[in-house]
C-alpha positions in Angstrom: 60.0 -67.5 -87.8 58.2 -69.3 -84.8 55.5 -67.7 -82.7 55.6 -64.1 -84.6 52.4 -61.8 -84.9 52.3 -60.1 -88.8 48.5 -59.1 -88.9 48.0 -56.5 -91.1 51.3 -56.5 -92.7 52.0 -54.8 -95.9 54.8 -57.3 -97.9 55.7 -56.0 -101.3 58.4 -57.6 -103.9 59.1 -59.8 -100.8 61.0 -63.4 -101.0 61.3 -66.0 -98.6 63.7 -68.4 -99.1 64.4 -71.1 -97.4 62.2 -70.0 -94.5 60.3 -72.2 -91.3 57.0 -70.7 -90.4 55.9 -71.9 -87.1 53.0 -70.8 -85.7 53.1 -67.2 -87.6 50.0 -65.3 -88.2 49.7 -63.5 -91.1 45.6 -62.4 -90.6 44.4 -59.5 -92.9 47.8 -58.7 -94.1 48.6 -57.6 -98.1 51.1 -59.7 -100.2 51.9 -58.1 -103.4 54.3 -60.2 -105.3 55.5 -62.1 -102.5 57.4 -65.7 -103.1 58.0 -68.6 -100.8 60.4 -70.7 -102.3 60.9 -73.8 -100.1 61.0 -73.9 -96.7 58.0 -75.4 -94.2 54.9 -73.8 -93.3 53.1 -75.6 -90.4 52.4 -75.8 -86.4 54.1 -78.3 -84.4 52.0 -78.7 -81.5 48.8 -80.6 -80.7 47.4 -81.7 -83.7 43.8 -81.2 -82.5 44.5 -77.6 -81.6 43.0 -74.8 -84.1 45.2 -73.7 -87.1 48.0 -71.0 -85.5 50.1 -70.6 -88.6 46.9 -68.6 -90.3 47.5 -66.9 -93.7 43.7 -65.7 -93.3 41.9 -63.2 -95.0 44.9 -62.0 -96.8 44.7 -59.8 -100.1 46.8 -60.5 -102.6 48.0 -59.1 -105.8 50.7 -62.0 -107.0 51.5 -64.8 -104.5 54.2 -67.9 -105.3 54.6 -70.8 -103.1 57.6 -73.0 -104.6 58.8 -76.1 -103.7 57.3 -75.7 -99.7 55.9 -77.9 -97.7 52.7 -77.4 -95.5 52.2 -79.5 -92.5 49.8 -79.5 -89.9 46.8 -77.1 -88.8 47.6 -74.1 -91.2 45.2 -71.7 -92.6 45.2 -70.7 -96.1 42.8 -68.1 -97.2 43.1 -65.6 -100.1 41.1 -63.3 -102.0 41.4 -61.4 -105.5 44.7 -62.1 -106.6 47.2 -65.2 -108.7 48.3 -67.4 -106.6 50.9 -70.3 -108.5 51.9 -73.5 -106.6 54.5 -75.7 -108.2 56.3 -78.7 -106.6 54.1 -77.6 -102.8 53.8 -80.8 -100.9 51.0 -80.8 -98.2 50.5 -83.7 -95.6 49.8 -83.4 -91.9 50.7 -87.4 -91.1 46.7 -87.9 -89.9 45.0 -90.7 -91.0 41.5 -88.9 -91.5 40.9 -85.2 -92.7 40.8 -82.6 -90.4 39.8 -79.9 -92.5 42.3 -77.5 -90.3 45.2 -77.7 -93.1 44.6 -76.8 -97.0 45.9 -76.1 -100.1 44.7 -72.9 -100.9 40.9 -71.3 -100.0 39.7 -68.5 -100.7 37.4 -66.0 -103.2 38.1 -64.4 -106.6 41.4 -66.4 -107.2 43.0 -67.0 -110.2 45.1 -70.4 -109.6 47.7 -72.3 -111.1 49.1 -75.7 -109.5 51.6 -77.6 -110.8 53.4 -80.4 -109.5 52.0 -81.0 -105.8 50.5 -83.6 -104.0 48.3 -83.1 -101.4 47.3 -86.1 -99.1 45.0 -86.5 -96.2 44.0 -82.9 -95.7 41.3 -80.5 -97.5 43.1 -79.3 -100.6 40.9 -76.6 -102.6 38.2 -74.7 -101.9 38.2 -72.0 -103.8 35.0 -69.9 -104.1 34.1 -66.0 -106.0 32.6 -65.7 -109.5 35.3 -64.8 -111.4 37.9 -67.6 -109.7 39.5 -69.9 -112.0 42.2 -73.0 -111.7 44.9 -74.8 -113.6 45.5 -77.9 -111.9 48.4 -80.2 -114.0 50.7 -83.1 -112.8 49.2 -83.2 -109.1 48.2 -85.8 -106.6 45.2 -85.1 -104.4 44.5 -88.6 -102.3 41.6 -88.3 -99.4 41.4 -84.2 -100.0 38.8 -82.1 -101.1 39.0 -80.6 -104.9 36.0 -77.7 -104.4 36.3 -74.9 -107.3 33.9 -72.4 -107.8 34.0 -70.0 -110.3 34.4 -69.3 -114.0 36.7 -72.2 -115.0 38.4 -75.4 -113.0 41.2 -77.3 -115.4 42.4 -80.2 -114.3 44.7 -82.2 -116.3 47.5 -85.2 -115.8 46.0 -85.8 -112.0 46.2 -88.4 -109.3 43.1 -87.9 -107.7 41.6 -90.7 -105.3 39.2 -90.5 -102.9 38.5 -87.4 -102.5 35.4 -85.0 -101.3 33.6 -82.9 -104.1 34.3 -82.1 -107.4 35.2 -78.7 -109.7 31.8 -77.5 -110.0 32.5 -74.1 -112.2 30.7 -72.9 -114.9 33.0 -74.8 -117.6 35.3 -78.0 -116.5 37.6 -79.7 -117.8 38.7 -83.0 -116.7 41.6 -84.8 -119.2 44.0 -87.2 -118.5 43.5 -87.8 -114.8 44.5 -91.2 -113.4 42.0 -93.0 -111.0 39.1 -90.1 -110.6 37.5 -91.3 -107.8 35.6 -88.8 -105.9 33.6 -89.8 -103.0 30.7 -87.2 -102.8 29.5 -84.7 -104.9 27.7 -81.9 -103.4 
């Protein structure tokens, strides 16, 4: 899909395979139990430009992203819903973080990552009082790791110099290799 307008779209028991999102916009639309199993999410043009492939403001139920890979200036934010990552690769090839491309954002999320690496780009910020996360086997390398919430798990991670730490009500940290974060706010 390249240059397509979806705002407000309803998507239910939806699967995209193999699928190429270029400079889609998804604002204020509904997923309920929608996958993405590979595939690229990201916008090819100027890297300075604001985020065009925006999944912004969207309310989910159930949400998997598999095995895809998010490039440059895309918008990630979600609210009241599971969202699982496994094997998601995000890297925009900048040298210094932008803070246009993430991970996942959002409020009142119940997240599970598995299996990604996320490098020079803003990787969580997840907000809400009752989010949580389950972060095993990732890499996060000059990112952001900011969870809010009830409880932030991280276990069996790569992290390195990154921006903020899990600051919910209970964390747990075990296992990580070289936890270096640069700032806590």
């Amino acid at each position: 899909m390249h240059n397509v307008q979806m705002k407000w779209a309803h998507f239910k028991n939806v699967t995209f395979i193999d699928c190429n999102f270029i400079k889609v916009n998804f604002l204020e639309s509904k997923f309920e139990n929608v996958k993405f199993i590979r595939g690229v999410i990201f916008q090819p043009d100027d890297p300075n430009a604001e985020p065009e492939t925006t999944f912004g403001e969207i309310d989910i139920d159930r949400v998997l992203f598999d095995g895809v890979k998010i490039g440059k200036n895309v918008h990630m934010n979600l609210f009241d819903g599971v969202v699982v990552m496994r094997n998601v690769v995000v890297e925009a090839g900048r040298k210094e973080k932008s803070y246009d491309t993430r991970l996942i954002g959002g409020d009142n999320l119940r997240v599970r990552i598995d299996h990604c690496k996320v490098e020079n780009e803003v990787g969580l910020n997840i907000s809400g009082d009752d989010s949580s996360a389950y972060i095993t086997n990732s890499t996060f390398k000059n990112s952001m790791i900011k969870i809010k919430g009830i409880v932030a798990w991280v276990e069996n991670c790569t992290i390195r110099n990154t921006i903020d730490t899990p600051s919910s009500k209970t964390v747990v940290l075990k296992n990580n290799r070289e936890f270096s974060p640069k700032y806590r706010y």
